[in-house]
C-alpha positions in Angstrom: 4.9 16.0 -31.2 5.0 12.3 -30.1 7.4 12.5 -26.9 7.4 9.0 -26.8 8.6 8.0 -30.2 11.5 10.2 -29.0 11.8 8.2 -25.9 12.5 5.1 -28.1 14.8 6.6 -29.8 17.0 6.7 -27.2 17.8 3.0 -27.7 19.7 3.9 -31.1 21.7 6.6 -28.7 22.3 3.4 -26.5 24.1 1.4 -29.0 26.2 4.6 -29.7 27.2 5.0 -26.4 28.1 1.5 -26.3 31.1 2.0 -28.8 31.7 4.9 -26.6 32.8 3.2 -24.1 34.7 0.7 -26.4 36.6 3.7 -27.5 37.6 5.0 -23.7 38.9 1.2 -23.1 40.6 1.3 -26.1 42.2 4.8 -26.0 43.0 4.1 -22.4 44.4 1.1 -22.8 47.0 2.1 -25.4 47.8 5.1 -23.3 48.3 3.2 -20.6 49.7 0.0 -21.0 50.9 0.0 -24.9 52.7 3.6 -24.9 53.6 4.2 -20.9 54.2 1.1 -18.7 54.6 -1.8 -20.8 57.5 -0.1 -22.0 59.0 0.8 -18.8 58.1 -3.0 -17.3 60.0 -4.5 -20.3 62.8 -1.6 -20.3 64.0 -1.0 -16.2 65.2 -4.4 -15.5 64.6 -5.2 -11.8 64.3 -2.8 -9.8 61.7 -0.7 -7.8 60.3 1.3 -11.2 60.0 -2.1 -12.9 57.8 -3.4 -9.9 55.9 -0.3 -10.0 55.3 -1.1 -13.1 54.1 -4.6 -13.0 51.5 -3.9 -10.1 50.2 -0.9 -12.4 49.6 -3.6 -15.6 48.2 -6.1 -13.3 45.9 -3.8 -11.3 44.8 -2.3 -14.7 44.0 -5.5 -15.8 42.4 -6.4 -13.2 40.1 -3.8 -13.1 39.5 -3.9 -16.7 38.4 -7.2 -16.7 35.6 -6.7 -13.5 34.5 -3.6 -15.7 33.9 -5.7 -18.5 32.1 -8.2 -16.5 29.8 -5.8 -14.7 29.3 -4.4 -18.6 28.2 -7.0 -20.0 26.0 -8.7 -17.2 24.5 -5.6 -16.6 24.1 -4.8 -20.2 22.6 -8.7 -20.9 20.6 -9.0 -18.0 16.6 -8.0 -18.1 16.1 -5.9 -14.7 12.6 -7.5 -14.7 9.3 -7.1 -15.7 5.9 -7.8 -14.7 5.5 -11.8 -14.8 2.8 -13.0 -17.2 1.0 -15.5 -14.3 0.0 -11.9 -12.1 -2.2 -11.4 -15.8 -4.0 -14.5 -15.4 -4.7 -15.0 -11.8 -6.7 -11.4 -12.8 -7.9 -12.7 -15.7 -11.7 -13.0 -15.0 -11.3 -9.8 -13.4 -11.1 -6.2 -14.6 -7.5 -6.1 -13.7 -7.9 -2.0 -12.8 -10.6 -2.6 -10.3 -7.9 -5.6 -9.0 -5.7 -3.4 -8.1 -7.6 -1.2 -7.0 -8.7 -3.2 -4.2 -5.1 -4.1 -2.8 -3.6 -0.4 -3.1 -0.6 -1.8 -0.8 0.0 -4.5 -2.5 -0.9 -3.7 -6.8 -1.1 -0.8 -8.8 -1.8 -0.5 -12.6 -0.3 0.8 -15.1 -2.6 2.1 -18.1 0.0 2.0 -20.9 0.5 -1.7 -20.0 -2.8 -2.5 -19.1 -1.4 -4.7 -16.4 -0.9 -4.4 -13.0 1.8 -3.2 -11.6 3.5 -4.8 -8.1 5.0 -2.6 -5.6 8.1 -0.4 -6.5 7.3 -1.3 -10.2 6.6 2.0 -13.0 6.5 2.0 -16.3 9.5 3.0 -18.7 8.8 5.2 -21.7 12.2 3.9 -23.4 11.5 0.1 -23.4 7.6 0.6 -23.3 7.0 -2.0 -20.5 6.7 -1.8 -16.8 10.0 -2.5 -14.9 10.9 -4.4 -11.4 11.8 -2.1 -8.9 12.8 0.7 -12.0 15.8 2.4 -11.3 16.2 4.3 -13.9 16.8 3.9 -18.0 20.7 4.3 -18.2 21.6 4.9 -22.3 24.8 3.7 -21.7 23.9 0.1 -21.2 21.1 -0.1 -23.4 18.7 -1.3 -20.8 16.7 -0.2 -17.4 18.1 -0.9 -14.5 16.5 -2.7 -12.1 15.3 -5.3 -9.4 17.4 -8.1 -11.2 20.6 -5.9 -12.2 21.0 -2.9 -9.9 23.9 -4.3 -8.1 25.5 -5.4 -11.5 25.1 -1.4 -12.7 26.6 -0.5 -9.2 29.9 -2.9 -9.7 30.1 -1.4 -13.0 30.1 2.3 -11.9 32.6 1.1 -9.3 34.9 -0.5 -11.5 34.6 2.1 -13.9 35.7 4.6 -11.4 38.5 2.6 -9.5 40.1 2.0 -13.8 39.6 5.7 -14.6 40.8 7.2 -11.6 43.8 4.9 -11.9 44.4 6.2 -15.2 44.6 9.9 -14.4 46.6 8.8 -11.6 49.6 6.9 -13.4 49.2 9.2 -16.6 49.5 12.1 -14.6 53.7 12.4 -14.8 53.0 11.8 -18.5 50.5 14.2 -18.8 53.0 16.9 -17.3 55.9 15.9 -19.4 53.7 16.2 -22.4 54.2 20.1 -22.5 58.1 20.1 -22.4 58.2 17.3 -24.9 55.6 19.0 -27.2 57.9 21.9 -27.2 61.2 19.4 -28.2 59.6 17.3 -30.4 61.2 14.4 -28.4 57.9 12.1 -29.1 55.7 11.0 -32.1 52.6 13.4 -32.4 50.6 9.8 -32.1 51.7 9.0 -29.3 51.2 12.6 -27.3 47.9 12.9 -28.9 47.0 9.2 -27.4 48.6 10.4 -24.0 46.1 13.3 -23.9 43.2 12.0 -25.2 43.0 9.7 -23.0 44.2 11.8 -19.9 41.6 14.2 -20.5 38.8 11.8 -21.4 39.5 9.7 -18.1 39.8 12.9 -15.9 36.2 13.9 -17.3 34.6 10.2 -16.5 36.3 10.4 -12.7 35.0 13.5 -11.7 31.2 12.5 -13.2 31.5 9.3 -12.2 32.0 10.4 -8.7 28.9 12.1 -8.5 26.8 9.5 -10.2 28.8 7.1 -7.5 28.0 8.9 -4.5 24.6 9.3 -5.4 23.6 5.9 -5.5 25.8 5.0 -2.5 23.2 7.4 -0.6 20.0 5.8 -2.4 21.7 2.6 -1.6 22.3 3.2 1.9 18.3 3.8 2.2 17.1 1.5 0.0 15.8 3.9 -2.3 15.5 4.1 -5.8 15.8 7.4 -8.5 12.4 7.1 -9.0 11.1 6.9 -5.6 13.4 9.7 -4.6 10.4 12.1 -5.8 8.0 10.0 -3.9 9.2 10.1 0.0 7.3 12.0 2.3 9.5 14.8 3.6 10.8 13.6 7.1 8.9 10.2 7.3 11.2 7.2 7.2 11.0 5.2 4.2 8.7 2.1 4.6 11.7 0.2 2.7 14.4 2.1 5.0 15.3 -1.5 7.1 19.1 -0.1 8.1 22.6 0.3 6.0 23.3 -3.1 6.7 19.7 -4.8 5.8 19.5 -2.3 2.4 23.2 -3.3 1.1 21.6 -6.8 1.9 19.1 -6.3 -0.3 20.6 -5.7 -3.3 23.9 -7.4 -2.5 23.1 -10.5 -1.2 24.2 -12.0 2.0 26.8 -14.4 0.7 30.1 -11.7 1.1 32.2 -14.0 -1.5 29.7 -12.4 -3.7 29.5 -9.1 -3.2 32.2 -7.5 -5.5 31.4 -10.2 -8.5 28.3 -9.6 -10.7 26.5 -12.4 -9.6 24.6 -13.8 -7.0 24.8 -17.4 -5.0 21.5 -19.9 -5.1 21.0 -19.5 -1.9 20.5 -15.2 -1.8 18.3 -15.6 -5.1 16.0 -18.3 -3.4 15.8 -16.6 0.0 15.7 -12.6 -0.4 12.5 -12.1 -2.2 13.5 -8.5 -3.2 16.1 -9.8 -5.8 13.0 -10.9 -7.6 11.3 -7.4 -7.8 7.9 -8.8 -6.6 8.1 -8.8 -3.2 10.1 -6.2 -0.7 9.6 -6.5 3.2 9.1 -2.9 5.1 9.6 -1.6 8.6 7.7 -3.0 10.9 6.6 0.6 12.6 5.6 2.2 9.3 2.2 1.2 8.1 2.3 0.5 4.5 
């Protein structure tokens, strides 16, 4: 069995999940805003429930537009791969035996035929070698990463912040669902809407939290998913620079930036690691 013909298959699951996540905005949205408090904005006049209700729609917007944003950059953006000029500075060379001579600096990847810079591996989903590889994440259709880790990041934060806001401000709903289910005071639509989406959101907050604490940690030392399985036991990282240096390192330095998926001209000409070609390392680890 070819176990890589099933790894490109996974692209097909990648469009799927796509309209997956199409379908949670949409569900959500009428939930939220067309069945809950729309009406209540439109319907309590001017007082405290119809300001309540006005910061809800605007913060759910909000949110919802910054998701969308993250989405799509991150979904749109290649995360990097092996520039074509590295080829043919080897070319007169066996490019194996190359690498082979700078182990610090190049490795090489067989599949590829190519050598490989530091932090690079090869995916078996999009059958290249990738910057700084993260991981291959279905639900964007793409690898993640040198060149769109932090845009994957503001999307799994913004993705949390709208879900957990929707279990939050569906949650009185949620609980009058049962007595009105009983009276048959609302339209089976709109309770099946209400639940569906309570249920689904609740599910994506609670996964999503893990996923977000777990690259908050590889974040904080400057780690990768992949290169999780490749630290020595107690030895610090070579890439481990401090909290603040790592965060700078995928977020830039410019802090007007840091919570928008994309980066000033001045971060992407001077932090080489943004690139994926080049990473600086602690200056009392050897590499």
């Amino acid at each position: 069995m070819n176990l890589f013909r099933f790894c490109s298959g996974l692209k097909v699951l990648g469009y799927f999940m796509i309209l997956l996540v199409a379908a949670l905005v949409a569900v959500s949205y009428y939930a939220v805003v067309v069945n809950t408090w729309w009406p209540i904005l439109i319907e309590s006049g001017h007082g405290a429930l119809s300001a309540l209700a006005c910061l809800i729609v605007f913060v759910f917007h909000f949110l919802l537009i910054m998701l969308l944003w993250s989405y799509l950059t991150v979904v749109f953006t290649d995360p990097g791969s092996v520039p074509e000029h590295l080829r043919r500075e080897l070319e007169g060379d066996n490019l194996e035996a190359a690498a082979s001579t700078d182990p610090g600096a190049f490795g090489y990847c067989p599949k590829c035929r190519n050598v490989k810079p530091p932090r690079c591996h090869h995916c078996s989903v999009c059958q290249r070698c990738v910057l700084k590889m993260d991981h291959h994440c279905v639900w964007i259709v793409n690898c993640v990463g040198a060149r769109n880790y932090k845009f994957f990041l503001l999307f799994l934060l913004y993705t949390f912040l709208e879900t957990l806001l929707d279990v939050v401000v569906l949650l009185p709903s949620f609980i009058k669902f049962f007595s009105e289910a009983m009276k048959h005071s609302s339209s089976p639509g709109k309770l099946a809407s209400l639940v569906l989406a309570f249920v689904l959101n609740l599910a994506f907050v609670l996964s999503l939290l893990c996923f977000v604490v777990m690259h908050v940690s590889l974040l904080s030392t400057n780690t990768t998913s992949v290169e999780v399985h490749e630290k020595n036991g107690d030895v610090r990282w070579k890439y481990d620079l401090g909290k603040k240096k790592n965060f700078e390192q995928v977020f830039g330095k410019k802090k007007a930036f840091w919570l928008l998926p994309l980066y000033s001209k001045d971060d992407l000409h001077s932090i080489t690691s943004l690139k994926g070609l080049e990473f600086p390392t602690r200056s009392d680890i050897n590499p």
